[in-house]
Every structure is written in C-alpha cells, then in structure tokens.
C-alpha positions as CSV (number, residue, x, y, z in Angstrom):
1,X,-7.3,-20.7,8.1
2,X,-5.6,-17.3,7.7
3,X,-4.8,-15.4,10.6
4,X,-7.0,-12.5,11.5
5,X,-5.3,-9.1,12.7
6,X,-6.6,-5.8,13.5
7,X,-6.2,-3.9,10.5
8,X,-6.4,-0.8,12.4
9,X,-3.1,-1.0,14.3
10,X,-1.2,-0.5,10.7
11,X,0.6,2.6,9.4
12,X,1.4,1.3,5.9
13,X,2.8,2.9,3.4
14,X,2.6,4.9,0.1
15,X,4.1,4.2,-3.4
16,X,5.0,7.2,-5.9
17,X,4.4,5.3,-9.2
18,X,5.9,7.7,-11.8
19,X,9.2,7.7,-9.5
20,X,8.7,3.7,-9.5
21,X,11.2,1.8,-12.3
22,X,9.8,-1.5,-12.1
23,X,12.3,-3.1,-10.2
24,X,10.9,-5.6,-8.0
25,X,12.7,-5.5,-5.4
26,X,9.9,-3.7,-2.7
27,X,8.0,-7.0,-4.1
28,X,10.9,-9.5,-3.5
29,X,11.5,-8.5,0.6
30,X,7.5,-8.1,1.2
31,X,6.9,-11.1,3.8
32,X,3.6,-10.4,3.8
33,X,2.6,-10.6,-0.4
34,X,1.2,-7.1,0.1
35,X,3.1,-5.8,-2.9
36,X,2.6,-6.6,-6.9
37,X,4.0,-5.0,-10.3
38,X,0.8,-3.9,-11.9
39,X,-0.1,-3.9,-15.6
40,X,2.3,-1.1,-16.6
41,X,5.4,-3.0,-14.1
42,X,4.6,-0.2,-11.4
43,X,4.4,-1.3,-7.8
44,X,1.5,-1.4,-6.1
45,X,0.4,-2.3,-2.3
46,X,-2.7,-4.6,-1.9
47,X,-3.7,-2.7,1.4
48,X,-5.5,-5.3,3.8
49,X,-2.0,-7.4,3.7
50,X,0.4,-4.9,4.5
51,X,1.1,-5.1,8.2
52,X,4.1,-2.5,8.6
53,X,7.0,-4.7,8.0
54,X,9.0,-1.4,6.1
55,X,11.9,-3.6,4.1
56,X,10.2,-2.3,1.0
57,X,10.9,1.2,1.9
58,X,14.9,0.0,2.2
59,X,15.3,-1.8,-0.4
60,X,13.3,0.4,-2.9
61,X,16.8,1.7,-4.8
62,X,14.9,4.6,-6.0
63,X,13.2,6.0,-2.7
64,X,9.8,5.9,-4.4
65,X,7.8,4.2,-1.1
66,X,7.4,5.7,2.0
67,X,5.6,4.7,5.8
68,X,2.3,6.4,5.0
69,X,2.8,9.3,7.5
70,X,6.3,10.5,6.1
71,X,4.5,10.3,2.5
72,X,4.6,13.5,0.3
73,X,1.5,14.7,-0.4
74,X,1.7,14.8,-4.3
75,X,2.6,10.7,-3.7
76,X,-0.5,10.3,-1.7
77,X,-3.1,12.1,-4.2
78,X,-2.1,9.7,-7.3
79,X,-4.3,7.4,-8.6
80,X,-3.5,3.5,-8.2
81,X,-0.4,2.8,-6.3
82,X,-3.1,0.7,-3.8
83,X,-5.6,-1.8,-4.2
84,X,-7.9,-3.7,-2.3
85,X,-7.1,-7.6,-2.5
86,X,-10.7,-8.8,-1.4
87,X,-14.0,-7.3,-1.0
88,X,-13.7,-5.7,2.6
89,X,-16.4,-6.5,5.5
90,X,-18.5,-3.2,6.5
91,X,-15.6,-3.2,9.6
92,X,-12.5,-3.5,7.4
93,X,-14.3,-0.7,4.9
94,X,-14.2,1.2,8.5
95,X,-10.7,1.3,8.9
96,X,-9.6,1.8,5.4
97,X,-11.7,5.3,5.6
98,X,-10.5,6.2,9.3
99,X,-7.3,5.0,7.6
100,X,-7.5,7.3,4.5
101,X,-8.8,10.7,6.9
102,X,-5.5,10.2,9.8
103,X,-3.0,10.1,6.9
104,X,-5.0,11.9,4.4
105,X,-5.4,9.6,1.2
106,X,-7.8,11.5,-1.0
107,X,-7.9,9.0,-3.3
108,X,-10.2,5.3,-3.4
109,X,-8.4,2.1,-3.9
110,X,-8.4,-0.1,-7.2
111,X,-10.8,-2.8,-6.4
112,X,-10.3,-6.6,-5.7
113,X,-8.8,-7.6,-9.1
C-alpha cells in the first residue's frame, strides 16, 4: 500500500511551458514520478506526488521550473503545466484550493488522465 502523506505540508513547484525544450531531465531526477513530458514533450507536474524534493529545479538546463513561491506570476497563470494524477478525496480537493490561494494559482489543473 502507498504511503499516505499530508499533502498540505508541500510547497511544490511551477513549470513555464513555453520556456520548457523538452529535455527530460526535471523528469529523469524526480524521485517521486511527479513529473511527465506531455503530448506536445512539455513538462508537466502531476501535483498530489510532488513532495518538495527541488532536483528538478537544478537540473532544469533552461531555468524554466521554479519552488511555487519564487514562481513568476506570468508562469503561474498558464494553462497546463499541472495535472491531477487521480481523482482527489473532498480533503485532498481542500488543499489543492488552500494550495492555489497561498501561492496564488489562478488557474485549475488538467484532470486525472
């Protein structure tokens, strides 16, 4: 059985797409999974894994993630750099939204692919 952890305890962090050249390497150094290429090679974070390791944000070679509260705002208003990786309990959809006001994420996630 997976482990459970408090979601709530986790900054995470913030990927500017169009600055993104479909490397791999954020994706590579993840220990958690929490990062994919999506359909057009960009990297995207699956949000409920991503437990604020930060070796993506060093190895990125392009600078294009950041820790969520040292994200530009123009990064954090773009549409689908983050996705959901499962349907979230009523809880979990709690902390994602107090998550989304303290570092202010205007936008919704993709949903469980």
């Amino acid at each position: 059985m997976a482990e459970q952890r408090d979601l709530s305890q986790y900054q995470r962090v913030v990927i500017d797409q169009d600055l993104c050249i479909s490397c791999g390497a954020c994706v590579a150094v993840c220990p958690w999974q929490a990062l994919e290429l999506d359909e057009n090679a960009k990297a995207r974070l699956i949000w409920e894994k991503c437990y604020d390791d930060f070796s993506c944000v060093a190895a990125c070679p392009v600078k294009c993630i950041y820790k969520t509260s040292e994200a530009p705002e123009e990064a954090k208003k773009k549409p689908n750099w983050y996705r959901l990786g499962k349907q979230l309990t009523p809880e979990e959809q709690k902390i994602l939204n107090d998550w989304k006001a303290k570092y202010g994420i205007p936008v919704d996630p993709l949903p469980p692919s």
